[in-house]
C-alpha positions, 0 to 999 in steps of 0.5 A: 947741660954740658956747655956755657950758655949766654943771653937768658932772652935767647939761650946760645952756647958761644959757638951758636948753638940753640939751647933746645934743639942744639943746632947753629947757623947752617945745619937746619935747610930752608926745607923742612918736615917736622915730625913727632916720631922718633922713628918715622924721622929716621925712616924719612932720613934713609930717603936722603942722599948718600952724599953729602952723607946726611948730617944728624943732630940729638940734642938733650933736649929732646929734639932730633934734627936730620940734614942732608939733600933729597935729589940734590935739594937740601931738605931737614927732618925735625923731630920734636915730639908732641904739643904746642911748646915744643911746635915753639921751641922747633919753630923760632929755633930753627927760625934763629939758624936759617937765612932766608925763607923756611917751608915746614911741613907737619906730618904727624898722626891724628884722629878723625872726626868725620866716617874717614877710616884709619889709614886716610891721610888729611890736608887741612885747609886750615886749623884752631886751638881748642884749649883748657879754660885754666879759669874754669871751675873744673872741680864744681862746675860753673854755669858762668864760664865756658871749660874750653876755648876755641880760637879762629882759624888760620890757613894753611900755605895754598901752593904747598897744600896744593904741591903736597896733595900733588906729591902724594898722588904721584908717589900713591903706591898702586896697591893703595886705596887711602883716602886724602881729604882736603878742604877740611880744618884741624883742631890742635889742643893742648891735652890729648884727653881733656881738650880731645873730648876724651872721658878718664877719672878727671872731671873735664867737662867734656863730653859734648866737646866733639859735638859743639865743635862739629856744631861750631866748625862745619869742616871740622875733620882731624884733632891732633896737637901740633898744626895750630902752633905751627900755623900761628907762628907762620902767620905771626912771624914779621921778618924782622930782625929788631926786637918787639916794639914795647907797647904801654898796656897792661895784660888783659885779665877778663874772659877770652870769648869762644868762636860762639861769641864772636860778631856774625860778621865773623870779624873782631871789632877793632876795639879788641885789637891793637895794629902796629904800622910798620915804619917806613924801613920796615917796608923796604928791608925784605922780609923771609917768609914762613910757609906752612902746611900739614899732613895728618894721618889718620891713626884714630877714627872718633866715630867707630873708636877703630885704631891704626894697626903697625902695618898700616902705619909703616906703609902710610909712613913710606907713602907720605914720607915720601910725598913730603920730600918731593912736595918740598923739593918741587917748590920753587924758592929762589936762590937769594931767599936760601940760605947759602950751601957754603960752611952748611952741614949739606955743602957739596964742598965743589962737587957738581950735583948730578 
């Protein structure tokens, strides 16, 4: 760590740069592509305009940010590599940096479910988290607890799916015959071994995974580790800018149930929830908006155990690289839920765009 920190609840060098990603005020735009590959950020960033030349960040964190305009819309890379802390440091970062709406569009690698080949691309509809049951006996066993948990699902951004599923048809190159599925859900989990059904020298009781999932979520088409968080997030973000109300209960300790457990009419009783009523100020101060979606590449097929080859990640990789910066351009944000150009890292400083 080479500068002074302030502020333990949310670390911040004394000119405002975030403690894991490093950025500050104006080098984040409101469009963004976050991916978990160190190169396929790069050869995403050599689509960006040459003017203004593209802005470029990595922190020693970790993380690597790309600012700059896509035919003259201000668009950032964000690479933040892989699992659901790093999704949270990426999204509430970055949400700290940004005045206005932000539109975060995943695109990442994943493993198919369902006879998708490698080289298919995947737009879910929506995603849940399968996680590690941390209470579960892993060593002996239990017959009392369930070793992984699966939470409900939570959808994507309608109109950026359906921009993004456009994009990529108007920029497929000819040669291409990849399959896009849509209307599927993904499943983000906190381990590519355990909680993917993978089998290694670990006891993981695991391995009819895949099928109560397929069982449990008739959609079920993509696994991979990142989409959920993002998901969450989104949908948790409030707009506020005062502090959490503080809330006189103590943490719960008992079993977190499975989707198996949950009533037929799919909704949780509202004993199990707690809803805060926004006050009246709340209400009438606008509130920026946090959009989502994904696209996923398939990389893995769980079924024939086929794997990508190089060749055919580099030629996804420019097809969709491609689909996601036009996607996010198309989508119409007004001017006042922007953040403003001037003093940011993508400012024409008074050139006119083409």
């Amino acid at each position: 760590m080479k500068d002074t920190l302030t502020d333990a609840n949310f670390p911040k060098t004394a000119d405002g740069h975030v403690y894991h990603l490093g950025i500050k005020y104006g080098d984040v735009a409101n469009r963004i592509v976050t991916v978990g590959s160190m190169s396929r950020a790069y050869g995403i960033g050599e689509l960006l305009d040459a003017y203004p030349k593209p802005f470029s960040l990595h922190s020693e964190r970790g993380f690597l940010t790309i600012t700059g305009r896509y035919h003259g819309v201000p668009v950032s890379i964000v690479c933040i590599g892989m699992g659901g802390p790093n999704a949270d440091f990426f999204i509430r970062e970055v949400r700290e940096c940004i005045r206005g709406d932000m539109l975060v569009i995943r695109l990442g690698s994943c493993g198919s479910l369902t006879d998708l080949p490698v080289g298919s691309l995947v737009l879910p509809k929506a995603s849940i988290a399968v996680t590690r049951n941390l209470d579960f006996d892993f060593a002996n066993g239990d017959p009392w607890s369930v070793p992984y948990r699966l939470s409900k699902p939570i959808s994507a951004d309608a109109e950026l799916v359906v921009t993004l599923q456009r994009a990529l048809e108007s920029t497929r190159p000819v040669a291409a015959s990849n399959p896009i599925a849509t209307n599927g859900v993904n499943a983000s989990t906190d381990s590519f071994y355990s909680s993917q059904g993978r089998q290694t020298a670990f006891r993981d009781h695991n391995s009819s995974l895949i099928d109560n999932l397929k069982e449990t979520i008739p959609d079920i088409t993509s696994l991979e580790m990142e989409t959920y968080w993002i998901f969450h997030l989104a949908a948790s973000w409030s707009g506020f800018s005062k502090p959490s109300p503080a809330l006189e209960l103590p943490l719960a300790t008992g079993l977190v149930l499975s989707i198996a457990n949950f009533p037929a009419c799919g909704k949780v009783p509202t004993c199990w929830t707690l809803r805060l009523k926004p006050t009246p100020e709340q209400d009438s101060v606008y509130r920026p908006l946090i959009r989502a979606a994904a696209l996923q590449m398939v990389f893995a097929s769980r079924l024939s155990q086929d794997f990508i080859t190089p060749e055919q990640v580099s030629e996804l990789e420019a097809w969709s690289g491609r689909a996601v910066l036009e996607a996010l351009g198309a989508m119409n944000v007004p001017d006042d839920r922007l953040h403003p150009h001037e003093g940011s890292v993508w400012d024409l400083k008074g050139t006119p765009l083409n």
